[in-house]
N, C-alpha and C positions, 0 to 999 in steps of 0.2 A: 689860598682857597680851601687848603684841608682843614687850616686852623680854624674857620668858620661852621663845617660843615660838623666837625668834631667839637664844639662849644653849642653850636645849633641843636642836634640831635639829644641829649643828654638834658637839654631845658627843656624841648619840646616832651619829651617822655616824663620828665618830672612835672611839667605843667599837668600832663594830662590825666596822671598817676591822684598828684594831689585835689585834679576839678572831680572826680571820681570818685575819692575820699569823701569828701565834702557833699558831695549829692549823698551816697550814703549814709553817712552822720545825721544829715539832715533830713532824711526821709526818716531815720529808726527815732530819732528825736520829736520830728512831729509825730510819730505814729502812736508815740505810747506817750504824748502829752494828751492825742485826742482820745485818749482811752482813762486817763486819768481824769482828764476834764471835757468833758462834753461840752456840746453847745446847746445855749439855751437862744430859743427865738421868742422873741415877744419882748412886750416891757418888762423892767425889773419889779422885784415884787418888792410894797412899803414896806419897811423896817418896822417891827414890833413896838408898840407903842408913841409910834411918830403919830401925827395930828396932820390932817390933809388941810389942805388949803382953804384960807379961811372966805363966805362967802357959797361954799359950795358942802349944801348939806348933804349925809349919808343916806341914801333913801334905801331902806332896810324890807324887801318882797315876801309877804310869808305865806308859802305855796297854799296852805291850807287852805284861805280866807278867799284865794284865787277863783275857784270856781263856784262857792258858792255866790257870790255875787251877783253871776252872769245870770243863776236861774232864775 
């Protein structure tokens, strides 16, 4: 019975030593990923000189022209 209690005690402490490590590691790892790379919400933006979809023309609004219209 001691043999167990003395192989038990020595895993259970290193189990809990290395889950501890590991939660640390991985909080300081995420922390200064989200500092290096932020998050973006929304859609992605087109790539520079790509061609959108064909079918669906670019309707181009020009502020200016906007209110005189209306009078």
């Amino acid at each position: 019975m001691g043999v167990v209690v003395v192989l038990s005690i020595p895993l259970i402490l290193i189990t809990i030593v290395i889950g501890f490590g590991c939660y640390f590691l991985g909080r300081y790892k995420g922390r200064r990923e989200a500092i290096t790379n932020p998050q973006v919400y929304g859609f992605p933006a087109i790539p520079p000189g790509s061609v959108g979809p064909k079918g669906s023309p670019i309707h181009v609004v020009n502020k200016k022209n906007q209110g005189s219209s209306i009078v």
